[in-house]
Structure formats: C-alpha cells, structure tokens
C-alpha positions as CSV (number, residue, x, y, z in Angstrom):
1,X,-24.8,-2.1,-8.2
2,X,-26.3,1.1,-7.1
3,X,-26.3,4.3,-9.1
4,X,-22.8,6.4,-7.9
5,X,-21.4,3.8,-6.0
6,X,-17.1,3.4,-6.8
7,X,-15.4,0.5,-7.7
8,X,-12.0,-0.1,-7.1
9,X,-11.0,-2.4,-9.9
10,X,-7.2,-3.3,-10.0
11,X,-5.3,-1.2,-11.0
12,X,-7.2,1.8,-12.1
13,X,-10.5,3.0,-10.2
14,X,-13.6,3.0,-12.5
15,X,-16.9,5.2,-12.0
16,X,-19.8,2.8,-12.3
17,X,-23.5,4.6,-12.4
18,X,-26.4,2.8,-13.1
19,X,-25.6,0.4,-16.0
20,X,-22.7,2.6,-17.2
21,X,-19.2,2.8,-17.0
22,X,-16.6,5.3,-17.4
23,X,-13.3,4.3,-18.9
24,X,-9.8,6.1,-18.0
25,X,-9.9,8.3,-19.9
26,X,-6.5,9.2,-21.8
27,X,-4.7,12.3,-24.3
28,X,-2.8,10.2,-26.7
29,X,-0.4,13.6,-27.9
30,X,1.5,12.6,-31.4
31,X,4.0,15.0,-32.3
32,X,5.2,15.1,-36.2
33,X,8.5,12.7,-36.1
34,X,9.2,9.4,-37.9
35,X,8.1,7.2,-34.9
36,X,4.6,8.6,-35.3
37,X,3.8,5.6,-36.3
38,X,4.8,3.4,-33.8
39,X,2.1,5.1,-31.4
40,X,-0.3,3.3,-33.3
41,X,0.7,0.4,-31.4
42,X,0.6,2.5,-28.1
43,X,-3.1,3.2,-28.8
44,X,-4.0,-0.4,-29.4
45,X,-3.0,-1.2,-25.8
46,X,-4.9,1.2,-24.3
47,X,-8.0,1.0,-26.2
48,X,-7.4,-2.7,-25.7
49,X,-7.3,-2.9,-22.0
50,X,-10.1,-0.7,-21.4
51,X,-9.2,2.8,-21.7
52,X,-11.6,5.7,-23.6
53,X,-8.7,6.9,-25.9
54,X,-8.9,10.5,-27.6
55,X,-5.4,10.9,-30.3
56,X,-4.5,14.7,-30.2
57,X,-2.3,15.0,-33.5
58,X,-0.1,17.9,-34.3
59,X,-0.4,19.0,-37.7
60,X,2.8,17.9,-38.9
61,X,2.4,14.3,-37.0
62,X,-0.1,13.7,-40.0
63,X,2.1,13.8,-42.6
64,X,3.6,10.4,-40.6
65,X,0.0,9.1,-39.6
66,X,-3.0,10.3,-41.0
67,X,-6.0,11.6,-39.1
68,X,-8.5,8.5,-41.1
69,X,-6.0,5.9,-38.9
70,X,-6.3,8.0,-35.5
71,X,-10.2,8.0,-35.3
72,X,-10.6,4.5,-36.7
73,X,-7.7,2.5,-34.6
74,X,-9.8,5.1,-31.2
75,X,-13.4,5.1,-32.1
76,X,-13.1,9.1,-31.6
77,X,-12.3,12.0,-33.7
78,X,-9.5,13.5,-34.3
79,X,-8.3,16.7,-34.4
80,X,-5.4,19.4,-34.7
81,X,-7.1,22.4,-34.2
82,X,-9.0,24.8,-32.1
83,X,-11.5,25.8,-34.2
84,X,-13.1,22.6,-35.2
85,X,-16.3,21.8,-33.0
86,X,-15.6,25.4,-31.4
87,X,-19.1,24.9,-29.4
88,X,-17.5,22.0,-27.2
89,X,-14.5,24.2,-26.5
90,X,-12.2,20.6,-27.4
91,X,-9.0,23.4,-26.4
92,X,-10.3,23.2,-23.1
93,X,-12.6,20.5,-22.0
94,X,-10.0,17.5,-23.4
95,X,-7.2,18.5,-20.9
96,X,-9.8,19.3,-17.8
97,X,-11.7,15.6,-18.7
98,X,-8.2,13.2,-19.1
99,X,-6.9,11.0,-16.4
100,X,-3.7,10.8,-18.5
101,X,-2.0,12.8,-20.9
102,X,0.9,11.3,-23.1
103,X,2.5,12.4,-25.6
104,X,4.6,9.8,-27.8
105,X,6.7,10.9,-29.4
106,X,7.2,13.9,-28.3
107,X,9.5,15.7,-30.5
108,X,11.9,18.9,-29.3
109,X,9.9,21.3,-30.6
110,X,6.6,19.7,-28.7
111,X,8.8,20.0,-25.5
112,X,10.1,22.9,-26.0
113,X,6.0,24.6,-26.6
114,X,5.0,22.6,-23.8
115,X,7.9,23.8,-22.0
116,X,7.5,27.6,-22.5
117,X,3.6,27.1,-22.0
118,X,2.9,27.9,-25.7
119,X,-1.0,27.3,-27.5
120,X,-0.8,27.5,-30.8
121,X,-2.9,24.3,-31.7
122,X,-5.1,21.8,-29.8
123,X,-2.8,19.4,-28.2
124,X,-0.4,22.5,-26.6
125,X,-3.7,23.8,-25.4
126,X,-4.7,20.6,-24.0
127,X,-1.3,20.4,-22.2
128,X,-1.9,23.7,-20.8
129,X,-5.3,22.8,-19.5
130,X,-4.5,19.1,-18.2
131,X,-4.5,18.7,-14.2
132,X,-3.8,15.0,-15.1
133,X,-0.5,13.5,-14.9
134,X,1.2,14.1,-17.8
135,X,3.7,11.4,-19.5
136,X,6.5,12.9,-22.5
137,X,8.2,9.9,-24.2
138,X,10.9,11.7,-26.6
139,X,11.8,11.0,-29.8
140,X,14.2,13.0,-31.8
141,X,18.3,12.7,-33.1
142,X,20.9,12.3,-30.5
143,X,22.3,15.5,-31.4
144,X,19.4,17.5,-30.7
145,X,18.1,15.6,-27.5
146,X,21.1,16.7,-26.0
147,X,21.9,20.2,-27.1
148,X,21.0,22.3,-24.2
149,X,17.7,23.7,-25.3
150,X,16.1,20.9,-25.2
151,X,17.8,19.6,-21.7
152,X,16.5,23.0,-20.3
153,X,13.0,22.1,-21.5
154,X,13.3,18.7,-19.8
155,X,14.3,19.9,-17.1
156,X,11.8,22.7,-16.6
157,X,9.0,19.8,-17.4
158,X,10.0,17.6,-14.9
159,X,10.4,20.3,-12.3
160,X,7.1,21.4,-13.2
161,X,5.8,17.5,-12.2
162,X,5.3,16.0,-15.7
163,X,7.4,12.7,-16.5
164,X,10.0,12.7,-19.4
165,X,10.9,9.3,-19.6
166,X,14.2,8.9,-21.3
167,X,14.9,8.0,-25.0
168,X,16.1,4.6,-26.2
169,X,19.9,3.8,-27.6
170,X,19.2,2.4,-31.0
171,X,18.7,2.8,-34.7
172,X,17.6,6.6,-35.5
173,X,16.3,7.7,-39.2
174,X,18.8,6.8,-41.9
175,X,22.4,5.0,-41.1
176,X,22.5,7.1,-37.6
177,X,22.6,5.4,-34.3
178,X,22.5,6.8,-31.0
179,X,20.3,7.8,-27.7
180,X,17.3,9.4,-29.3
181,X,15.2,6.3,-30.1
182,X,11.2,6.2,-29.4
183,X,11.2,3.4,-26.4
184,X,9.0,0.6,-27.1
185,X,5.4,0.7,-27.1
186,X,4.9,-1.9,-24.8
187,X,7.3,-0.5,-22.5
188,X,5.5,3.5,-23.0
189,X,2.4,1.5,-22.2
190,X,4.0,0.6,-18.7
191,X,4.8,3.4,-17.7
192,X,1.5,4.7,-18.2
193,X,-0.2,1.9,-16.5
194,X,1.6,2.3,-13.6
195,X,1.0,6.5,-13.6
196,X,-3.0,5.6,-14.0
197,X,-2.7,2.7,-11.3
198,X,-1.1,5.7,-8.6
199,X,-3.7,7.9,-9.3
200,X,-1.5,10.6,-8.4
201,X,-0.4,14.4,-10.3
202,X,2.9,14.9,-8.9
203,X,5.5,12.1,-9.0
204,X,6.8,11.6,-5.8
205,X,10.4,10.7,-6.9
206,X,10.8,14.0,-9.6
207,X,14.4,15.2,-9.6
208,X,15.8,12.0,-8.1
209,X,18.4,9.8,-9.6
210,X,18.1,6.1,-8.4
211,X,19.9,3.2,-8.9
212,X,18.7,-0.2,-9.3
213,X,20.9,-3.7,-10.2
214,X,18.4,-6.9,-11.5
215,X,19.9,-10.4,-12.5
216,X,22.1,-12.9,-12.0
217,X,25.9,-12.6,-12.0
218,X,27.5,-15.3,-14.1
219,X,31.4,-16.5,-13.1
220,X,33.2,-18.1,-16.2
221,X,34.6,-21.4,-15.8
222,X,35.6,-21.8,-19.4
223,X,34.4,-20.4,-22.5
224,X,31.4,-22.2,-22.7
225,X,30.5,-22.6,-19.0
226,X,29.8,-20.9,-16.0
227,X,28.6,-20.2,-12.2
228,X,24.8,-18.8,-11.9
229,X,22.0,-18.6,-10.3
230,X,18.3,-18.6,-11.0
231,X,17.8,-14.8,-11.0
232,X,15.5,-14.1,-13.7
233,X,15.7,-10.0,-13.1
234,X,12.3,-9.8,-13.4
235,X,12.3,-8.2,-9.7
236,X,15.0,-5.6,-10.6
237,X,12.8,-4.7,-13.5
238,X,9.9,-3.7,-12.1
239,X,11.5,-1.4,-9.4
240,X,13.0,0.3,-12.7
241,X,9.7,0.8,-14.4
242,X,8.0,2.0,-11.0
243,X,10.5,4.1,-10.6
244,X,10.7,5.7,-13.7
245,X,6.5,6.1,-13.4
246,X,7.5,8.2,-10.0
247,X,9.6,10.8,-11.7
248,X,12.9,9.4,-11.1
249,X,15.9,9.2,-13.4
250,X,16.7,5.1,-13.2
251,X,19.8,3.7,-13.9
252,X,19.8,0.0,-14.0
253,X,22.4,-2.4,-14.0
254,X,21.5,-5.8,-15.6
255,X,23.0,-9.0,-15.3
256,X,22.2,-11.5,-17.9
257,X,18.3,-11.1,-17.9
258,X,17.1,-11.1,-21.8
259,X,14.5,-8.7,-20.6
260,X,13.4,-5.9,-23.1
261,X,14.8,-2.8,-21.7
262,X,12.2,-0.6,-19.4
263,X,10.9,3.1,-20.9
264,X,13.0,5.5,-19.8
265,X,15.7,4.1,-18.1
266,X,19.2,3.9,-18.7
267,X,20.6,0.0,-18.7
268,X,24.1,-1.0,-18.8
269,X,24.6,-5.0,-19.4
270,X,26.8,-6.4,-17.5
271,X,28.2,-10.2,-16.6
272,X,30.3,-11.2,-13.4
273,X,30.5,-9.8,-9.8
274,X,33.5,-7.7,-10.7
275,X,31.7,-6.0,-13.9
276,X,28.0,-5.4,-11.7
277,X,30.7,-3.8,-8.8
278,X,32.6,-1.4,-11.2
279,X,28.8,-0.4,-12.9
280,X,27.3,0.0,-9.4
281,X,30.1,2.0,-7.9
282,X,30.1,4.3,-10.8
283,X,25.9,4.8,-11.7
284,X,25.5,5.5,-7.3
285,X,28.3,8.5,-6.9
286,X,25.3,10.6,-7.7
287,X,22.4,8.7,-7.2
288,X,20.0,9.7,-3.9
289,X,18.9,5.5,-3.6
290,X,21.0,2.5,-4.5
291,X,18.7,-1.0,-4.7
292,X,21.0,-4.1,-4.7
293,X,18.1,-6.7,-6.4
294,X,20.7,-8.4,-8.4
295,X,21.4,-12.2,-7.3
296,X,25.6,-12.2,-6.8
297,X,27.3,-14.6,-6.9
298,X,29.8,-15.4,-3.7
299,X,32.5,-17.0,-5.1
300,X,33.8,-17.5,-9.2
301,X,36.8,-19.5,-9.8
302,X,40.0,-18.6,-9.1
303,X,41.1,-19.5,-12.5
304,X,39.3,-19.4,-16.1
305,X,40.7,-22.4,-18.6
306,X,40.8,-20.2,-22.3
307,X,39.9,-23.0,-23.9
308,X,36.8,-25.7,-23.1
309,X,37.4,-28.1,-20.7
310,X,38.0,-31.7,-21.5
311,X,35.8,-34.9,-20.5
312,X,38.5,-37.6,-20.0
313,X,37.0,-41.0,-19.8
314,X,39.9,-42.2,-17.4
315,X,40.0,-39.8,-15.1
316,X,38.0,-37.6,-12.4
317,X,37.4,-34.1,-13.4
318,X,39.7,-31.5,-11.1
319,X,38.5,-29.5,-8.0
320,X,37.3,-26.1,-8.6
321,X,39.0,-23.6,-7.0
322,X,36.7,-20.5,-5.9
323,X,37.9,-17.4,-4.5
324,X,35.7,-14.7,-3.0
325,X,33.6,-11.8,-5.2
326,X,33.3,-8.7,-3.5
327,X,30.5,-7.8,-1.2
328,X,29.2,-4.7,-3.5
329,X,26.1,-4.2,-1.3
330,X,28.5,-3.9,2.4
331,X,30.6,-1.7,0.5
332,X,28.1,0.7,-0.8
333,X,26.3,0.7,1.9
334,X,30.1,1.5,4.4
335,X,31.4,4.0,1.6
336,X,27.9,6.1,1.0
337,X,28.8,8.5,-2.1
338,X,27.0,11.0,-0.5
339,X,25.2,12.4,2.9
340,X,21.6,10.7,2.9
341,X,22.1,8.0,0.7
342,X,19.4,5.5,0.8
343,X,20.6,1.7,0.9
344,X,18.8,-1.0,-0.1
345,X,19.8,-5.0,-0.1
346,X,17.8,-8.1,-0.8
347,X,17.8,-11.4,0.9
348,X,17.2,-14.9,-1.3
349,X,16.8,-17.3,1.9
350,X,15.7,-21.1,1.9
351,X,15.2,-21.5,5.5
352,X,14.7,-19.4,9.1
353,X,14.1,-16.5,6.4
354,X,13.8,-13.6,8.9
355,X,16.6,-14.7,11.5
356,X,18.9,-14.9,8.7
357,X,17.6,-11.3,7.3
358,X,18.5,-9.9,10.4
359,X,21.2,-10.7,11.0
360,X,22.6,-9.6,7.4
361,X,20.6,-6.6,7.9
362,X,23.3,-5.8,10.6
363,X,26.3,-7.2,8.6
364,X,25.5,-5.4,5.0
365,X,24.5,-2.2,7.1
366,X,22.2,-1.0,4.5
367,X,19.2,0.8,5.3
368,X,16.6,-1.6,4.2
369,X,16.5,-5.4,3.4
370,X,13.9,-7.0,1.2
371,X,13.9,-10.6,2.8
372,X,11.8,-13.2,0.5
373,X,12.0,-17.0,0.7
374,X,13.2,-18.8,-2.2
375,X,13.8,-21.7,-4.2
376,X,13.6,-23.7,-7.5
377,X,9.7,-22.9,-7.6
378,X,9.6,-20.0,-5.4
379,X,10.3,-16.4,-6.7
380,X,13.2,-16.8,-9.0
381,X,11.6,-16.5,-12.9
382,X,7.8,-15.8,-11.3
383,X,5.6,-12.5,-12.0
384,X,4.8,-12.8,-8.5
385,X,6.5,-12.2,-4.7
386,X,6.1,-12.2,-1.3
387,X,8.5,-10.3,1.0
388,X,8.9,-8.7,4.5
389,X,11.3,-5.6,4.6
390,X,13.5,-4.8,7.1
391,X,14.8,-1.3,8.3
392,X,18.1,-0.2,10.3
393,X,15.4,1.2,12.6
394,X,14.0,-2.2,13.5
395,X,10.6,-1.9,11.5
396,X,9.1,-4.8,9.6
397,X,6.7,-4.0,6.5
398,X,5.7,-7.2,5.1
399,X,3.9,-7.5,1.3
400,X,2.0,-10.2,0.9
401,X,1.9,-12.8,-2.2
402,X,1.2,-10.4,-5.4
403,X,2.9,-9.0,-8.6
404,X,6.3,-8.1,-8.4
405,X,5.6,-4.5,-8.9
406,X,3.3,-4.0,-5.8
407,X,6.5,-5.3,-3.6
408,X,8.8,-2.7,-6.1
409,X,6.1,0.4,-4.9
410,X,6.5,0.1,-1.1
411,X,10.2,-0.4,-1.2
412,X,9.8,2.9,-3.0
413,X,7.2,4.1,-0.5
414,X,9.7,3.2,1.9
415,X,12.6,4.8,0.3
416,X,10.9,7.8,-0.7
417,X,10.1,8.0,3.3
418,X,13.6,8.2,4.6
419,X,14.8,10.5,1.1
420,X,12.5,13.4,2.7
C-alpha cells in the first residue's frame, strides 16, 4: 500500500502510512462513582476491537479503580493531573488528538464541570480541548439525576452537541432501586461504535425525541398459549441504538424480544396489540418521529379461556374466534400529535413485495414505508436486511443486503431529511 494512502475499513476509517497504522484513537473519562469499575469492561472492548485507548481518571475514580489497572488493562499511562509529563502538555494535546471522548460513568459533579466549562484536572481539561464527539454515560442516584441541576447540565451538554445517553432502571448502591444505573458496557460500547463509524461532531438528531416500537405482539389464547409471529425485534433495536448515537432521546416500545435493553434509551415492555397501542399513543404525543418496526398482530381472539385448554380425545378442538386489533400505525399516522410529525411504517411481505407496499403506503398514510420481503428464513431473527423505502412523495431509496443498522441509519437519514 503506498505511504499516505486512506483506507476505508468498515466501520471506522483507518490512516495507513507505510507499514503503520493508526488506531481510533479514544478518551476513556472515569469519574469517581461505584460503577467505576464496570468501565473496565468498556475498555476491554475497545482495546479489543482495535482501538488506541488512553483512561483519563478523576482523582476520586481511583479510590474505585486504581491507576496500576487503567495502564495495564490500555497499554498507556494514566493520569489525573496536569502537571505530570508537563513537557507533552497531556491537558491539551489528549483532547486535540482523540477521535472519541467518553466518559463512563460520568457522575453529576463530572457533568456539571463539564457543563459550566470548568479545568481543574486533566480529564475536564481534555473535555474542554476535545473537537471529537463526545459520549456522557451517567451514573449516579435517582434522586440526584433528576434534581434540576443536574437536568440543566444535561441539557446545556446536549445543546452544546455532546451525547448524554440516558441512565439504566435497576439496582443502585445499597437496597435502592431506581433510574440512575450505569447502562451496560456492551451496550456503552454501541453507542460509541456507531458515533466512531459516523465520523461526525455534531449529532444530527440533538434535542429530538423519537419513538421507535420492535417485536412481536403476542394475543393470548389461554394461559399458556398464544398468537405470534416471528419478529425477533432485532430491527426495532438497532434504530434505537442509532438513534440514541445521533443525539436523540429514544423511547422504545418492545414487544416480547428478550433483547438486553439499548444505552440510553428508555424501554417499556409490553405484550398484545392493545398494550403496544396504549404505549405508542402515549411515548408519540411529544415525539418529533414515530417508527412502527413492531410486527402486530391483525387479529387475537375474541375470547381468552382463564384456564388451559383441554385435549379431548373424542372430539375436534373448537373454532377460534378472532376479532380485529387496532391499526396503531393508520391511526398515528391520521391523528399526528403534533404539526410535522414524521411517520414511519414497515412492510413484512412474502410476495409482489413493492405492489403490496404501495399500496399500504397509501392506506396507512404515513410518511415512509420500509418494505422488506420475508419469511421463515428471511429477515425475521437475522442480523442482516435488505429493504426499499417508500415516501408519500413517491421516492424509492432502496438498501441493499447488509446489517440491520445500516438500513436503521438511512431511515434516519431519511427522517432527519423531512424533520428539517
């Protein structure tokens, strides 16, 4: 390869010259909270997949974690303040070098120094310094990640284009439960991923509040059985983590997916037609995009026997009686919560895939229709898709065969289009 030339190499872009390769290179920002330790995991994935990871601690993060596990688990050093190795100017030169800063967790008083553009030790000077994306992931007591100092602080860092992704509803320190929860590593690491893979400073869907449902809608017959589908949410997923990696504040409604729940989103679990309808009509009064991934079922039956039903020998087992489930995605889309309200369905076909798409594309009256073909080996429970979108204004924008999150960031291309 010859010296300077650039390499695209899915999904980040990698500087090759000569014989040498530069790695993305990220801040790993730990703030002094209990989950401190659980960014140990977060640096194993990217040091793991490639990246050139410096840990930025705050002095009170290594009482958690100490500054011996930081430089061994990176292969760098490690450092909380500006004085040490003053000749390399480390308060400066670490924040103009990273392709990524993140800081997890990122405790209130981190977000609130960062917030009010405070230096008083290396990692708030590398904050101040970084023309990188910048990724919070908070972790702190319910009680103080919603008092309204630190909403204020948010809300001044995402205005200012860095991503707060939102805490996790779970176990806290102590008996205390509540939102406040460090999200999972593995779903931090996400986030990230897809930040690097944009390549991009300012997210494009900051101060936005977007809606997304993923799953499979399950109508009891009895209880023990039901009426599903295949809908593995998988789909529904991945335009909630891309999302939430373009600055938007994701809600997701999930229907019986067993998925681990996405960084920074907000999930409600639900289980029939009638549940995913009351979830969807209330998350999209103040959302600027509803996306209707979620595989509903048509019908349930019209009645629901409280106790199992019986296998009698002698007889033939009675009809099913199904009654109609509501058409959420017609009546969002005929009963917009609000002026500019982007709309979009999808479209699980088995035959004449783009006939049929069109011409629901006209019933639903949505603004966009993700049309794929599918079947018992096609889509439903793969990583991958393959698509064409529709639009109200007769365009056609298909994706060819790939991961489910390149189809999820051009429908956000797309919605992100008509939102401005």
């Amino acid at each position: 390869m010859l010296p300077g030339l650039w390499c695209v190499m899915e999904p980040y872009v990698i500087r090759v010259r000569g014989d040498t390769v530069d790695k993305p290179r990220v801040v790993l920002g730990v703030s002094g909270g209990i989950a401190a330790y659980k960014a140990c995991e977060l640096l194993r994935r990217f040091t793991e997949s490639g990246h050139d990871v410096r840990v930025v601690p705050t002095a009170s993060a290594l009482h958690f974690v100490g500054a011996a596990t930081w430089s061994a688990l990176s292969g760098n050093p490690v450092s909380t303040e500006v004085w040490d190795d003053v000749h390399e100017v480390p308060h400066v030169r670490i924040g103009q070098h990273a392709d990524l800063v993140v800081v997890a967790p990122a405790t209130a008083d981190t977000l609130a120094r960062a917030a009010h553009g405070l230096a008083d030790d290396l990692l708030t000077n590398t904050l101040l310094t970084a023309r990188c994306p910048v990724v919070f992931a908070p972790a702190m007591h319910t009680e103080m990640w919603e008092h309204p100092a630190t909403q204020e602080n948010v809300a001044t860092l995402r205005r200012r284009g860095a991503i707060v992704i939102e805490p996790a509803v779970g176990r806290l320190t102590g008996v205390d439960t509540g939102k406040g929860r460090l999200p999972d590593p593995v779903e931090i690491f996400e986030v990230c991923r897809r930040v690097l893979a944009r390549g991009v400073t300012e997210p494009d869907l900051k101060g936005r509040h977007v809606v997304v449902s993923a799953g499979g809608t399950r109508e009891p017959l009895d209880p023990v059985r039901f009426l599903g589908n295949r809908s593995s949410g998988k789909q529904g997923y991945a335009l909630a983590r891309t999302a939430a990696a373009r600055g938007a504040r994701v809600t997701l409604v999930a229907a019986n997916t067993g998925l681990p729940d996405p960084a920074g989103v907000d999930v409600v679990q639900v289980g029939t037609a009638v549940q995913l309808r009351e979830a969807m009509l209330k998350a999209a009064a103040d959302a600027d995009a509803v996306v209707m991934a979620a595989a509903v079922a048509d019908f349930r039956p019209a009645a629901y026997a409280s106790g199992k039903i019986k296998k009698k020998d002698d007889q033939d087992p009675a009809p099913i009686v199904l009654v109609r489930n509501p058409d959420i995605l017609a009546e969002i889309s005929a009963d917009r919560a609000r002026p500019g309200q982007v709309i979009v369905g999808f479209a699980a076909e088995t035959d004449d895939v783009l006939a049929n798409g069109r011409v629901k594309l006209a019933r639903k009256g949505c603004d966009l229709l993700v049309v794929n073909e599918v079947g018992e080996r096609k889509t439903f429970g793969s990583e991958e898709n393959e698509a064409v979108v529709l639009g109200a204004d007769g365009s056609e924008t298909p994706v060819p065969h790939g991961p489910k999150e390149a189809l999820a960031e051009v429908v956000w291309d797309l919605v992100g289009h008509r939102l401005t």
